[in-house]
C-alpha positions in Angstrom: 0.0 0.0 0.0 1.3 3.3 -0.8 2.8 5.5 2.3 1.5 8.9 3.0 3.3 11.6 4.6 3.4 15.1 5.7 5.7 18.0 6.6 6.1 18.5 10.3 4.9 22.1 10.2 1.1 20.7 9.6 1.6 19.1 12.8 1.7 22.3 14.1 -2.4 22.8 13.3 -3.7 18.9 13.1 -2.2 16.2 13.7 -0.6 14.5 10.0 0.7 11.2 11.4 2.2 9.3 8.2 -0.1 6.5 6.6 0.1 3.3 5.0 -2.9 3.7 3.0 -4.9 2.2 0.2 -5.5 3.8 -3.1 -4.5 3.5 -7.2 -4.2 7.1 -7.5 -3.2 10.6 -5.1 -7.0 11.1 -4.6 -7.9 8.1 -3.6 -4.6 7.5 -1.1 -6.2 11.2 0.3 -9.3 10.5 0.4 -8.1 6.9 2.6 -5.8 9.5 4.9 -9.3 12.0 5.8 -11.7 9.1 6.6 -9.1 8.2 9.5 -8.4 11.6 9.8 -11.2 14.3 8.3 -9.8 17.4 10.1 -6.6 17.4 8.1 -8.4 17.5 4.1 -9.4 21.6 5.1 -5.5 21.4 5.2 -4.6 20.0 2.0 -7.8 20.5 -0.3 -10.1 23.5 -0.7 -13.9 23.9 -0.9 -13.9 22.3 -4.5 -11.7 18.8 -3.2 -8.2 20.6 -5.4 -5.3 21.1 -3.8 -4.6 24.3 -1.8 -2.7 26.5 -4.0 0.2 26.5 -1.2 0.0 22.9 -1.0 2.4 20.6 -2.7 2.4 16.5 -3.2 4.9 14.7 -4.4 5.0 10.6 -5.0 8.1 8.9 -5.4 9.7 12.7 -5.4 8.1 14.0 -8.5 5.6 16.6 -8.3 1.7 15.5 -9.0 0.3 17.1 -12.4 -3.0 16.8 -11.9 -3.6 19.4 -9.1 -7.5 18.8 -9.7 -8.9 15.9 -9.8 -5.5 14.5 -8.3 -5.5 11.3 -11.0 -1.8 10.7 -10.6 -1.1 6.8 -10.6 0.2 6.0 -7.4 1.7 2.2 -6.9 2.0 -0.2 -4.1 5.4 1.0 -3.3 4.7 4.7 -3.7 5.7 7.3 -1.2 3.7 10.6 -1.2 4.7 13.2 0.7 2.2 16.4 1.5 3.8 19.9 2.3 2.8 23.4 2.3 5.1 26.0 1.2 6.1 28.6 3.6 6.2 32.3 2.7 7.2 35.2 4.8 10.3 37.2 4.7 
């Protein structure tokens, strides 16, 4: 089953504990990670299910393409990782 993970600085608003989780593609490995955990998809997906526009998801280290219906293949194997970029200055 393909392993979900997040940055440590989501931790910092809900709990993001890293996943084993099943799922063919990024949506459904998500949508596996919010029914154990439904307070954290506010974090990664807006009002229309994309992703946040500061939120980035990698599997296997390359960056998803499809940032809206999140169709990306994801294999047995697969590692995704969730972040949100930081801004400031």
């Amino acid at each position: 089953m393909p392993r979900v993970r997040f940055t440590p600085n989501l931790e910092r608003h809900v709990s993001a504990d890293a996943a084993e989780v099943p799922g063919a593609t990024v949506r459904e490995a998500l949508e596996s990670v919010f029914g154990e955990n439904p307070r954290l998809r506010s974090y990664v997906l807006d009002d229309q299910g994309r992703l946040r526009r500061h939120v980035m998801v990698f599997i296997d280290g390359n960056q998803v393409h499809d940032r809206d219906r999140l169709s990306d293949s994801v294999g047995a194997t697969s590692e995704l990782f969730v972040m949100q970029a930081l801004s400031g200055g």
